[in-house]
C-alpha positions in Angstrom: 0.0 0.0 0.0 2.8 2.6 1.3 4.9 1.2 -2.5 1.6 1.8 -4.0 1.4 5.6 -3.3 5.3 6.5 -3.6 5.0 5.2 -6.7 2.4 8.0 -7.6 4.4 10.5 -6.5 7.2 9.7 -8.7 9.4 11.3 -11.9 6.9 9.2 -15.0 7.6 5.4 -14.9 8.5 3.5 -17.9 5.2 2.4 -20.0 6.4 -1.3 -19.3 6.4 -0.1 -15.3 2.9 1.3 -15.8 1.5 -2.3 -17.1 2.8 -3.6 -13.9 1.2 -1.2 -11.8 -1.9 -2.6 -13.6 -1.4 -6.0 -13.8 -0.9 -5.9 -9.9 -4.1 -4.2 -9.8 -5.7 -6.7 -11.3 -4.2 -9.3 -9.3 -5.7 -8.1 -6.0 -9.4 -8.3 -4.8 -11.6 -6.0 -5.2 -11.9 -5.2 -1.8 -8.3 -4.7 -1.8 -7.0 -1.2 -0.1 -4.1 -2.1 -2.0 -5.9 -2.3 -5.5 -7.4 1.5 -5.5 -3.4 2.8 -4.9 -2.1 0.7 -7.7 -5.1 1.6 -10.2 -4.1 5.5 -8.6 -0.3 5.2 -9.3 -0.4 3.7 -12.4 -2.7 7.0 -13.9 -0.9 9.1 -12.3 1.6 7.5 -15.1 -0.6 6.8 -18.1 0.8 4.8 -20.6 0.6 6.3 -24.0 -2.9 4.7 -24.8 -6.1 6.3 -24.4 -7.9 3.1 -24.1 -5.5 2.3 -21.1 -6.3 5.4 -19.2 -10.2 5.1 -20.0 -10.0 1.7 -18.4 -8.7 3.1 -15.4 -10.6 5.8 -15.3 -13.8 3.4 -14.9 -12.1 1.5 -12.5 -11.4 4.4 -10.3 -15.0 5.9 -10.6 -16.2 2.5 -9.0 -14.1 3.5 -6.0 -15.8 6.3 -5.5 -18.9 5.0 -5.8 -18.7 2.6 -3.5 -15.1 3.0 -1.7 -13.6 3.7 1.8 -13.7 7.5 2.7 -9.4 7.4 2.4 -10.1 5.9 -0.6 -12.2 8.7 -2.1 -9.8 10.9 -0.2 -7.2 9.6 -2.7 -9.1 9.2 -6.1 -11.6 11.8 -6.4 -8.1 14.6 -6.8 -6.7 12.0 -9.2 -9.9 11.8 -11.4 -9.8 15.0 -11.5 -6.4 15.4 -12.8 -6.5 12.5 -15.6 -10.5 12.6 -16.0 -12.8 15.0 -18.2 -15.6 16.6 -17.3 -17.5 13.6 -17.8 -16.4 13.2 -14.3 -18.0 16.1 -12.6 -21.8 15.1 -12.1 -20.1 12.2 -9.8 -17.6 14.7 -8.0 -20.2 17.3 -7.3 -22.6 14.1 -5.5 -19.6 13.5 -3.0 -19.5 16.9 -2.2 -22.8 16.2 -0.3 -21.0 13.0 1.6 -21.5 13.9 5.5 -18.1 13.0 5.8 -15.5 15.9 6.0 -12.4 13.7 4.1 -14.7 12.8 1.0 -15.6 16.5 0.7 -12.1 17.4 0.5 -11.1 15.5 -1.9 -14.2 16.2 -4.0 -13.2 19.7 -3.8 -9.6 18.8 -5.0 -11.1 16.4 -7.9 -13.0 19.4 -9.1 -10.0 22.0 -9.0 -8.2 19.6 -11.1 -10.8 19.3 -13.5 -11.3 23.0 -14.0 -7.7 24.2 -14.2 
């Protein structure tokens, strides 16, 4: 999990590193804590395919459908940096979450989107 978000936060990996990121994804459950940090790291690095990233976009907008609040913490900013504006009807909705930490990152998904 900790690997999972230094890896976001990294110079841009290789495209070859990138499938990893995904194919470790796609090894974990989909409960997984783990799973939502690789799917985040390895957009945070698209690979040159647009087919690639709109997979992970899907997969991230699950997450915030149905994720932990640290996991919308985490995504809803990074959607909002790799998304469109596709993704703001679904931003906007967790701006109305109760919870403080979803909010927050609503608010940074949005920013993202905008600039």
């Amino acid at each position: 999990l900790s690997s999972a978000y230094a890896l976001a936060s990294l110079n841009p990996l290789a495209p070859e590193k990138v499938r990893r990121l995904q194919a470790a994804a796609a090894l974990e459950p989909a409960d997984s804590k783990a799973r939502a940090y690789l799917l985040s790291a390895a957009l945070q690095h698209p690979a040159a395919s647009t087919k690639v990233v709109g997979e992970l976009i899907t997969q991230l907008r699950a997450y915030l459908d149905r994720g932990t609040i640290g996991e919308k913490f985490e995504l809803a900013p990074t959607l909002g940096r790799h998304g469109t504006y596709a993704e703001t009807p679904l931003l906007v909705r967790l701006l109305d979450s109760p919870d403080a930490d979803t909010r927050i990152g609503a608010a940074s998904g949005l920013l993202h989107l905008v600039r």
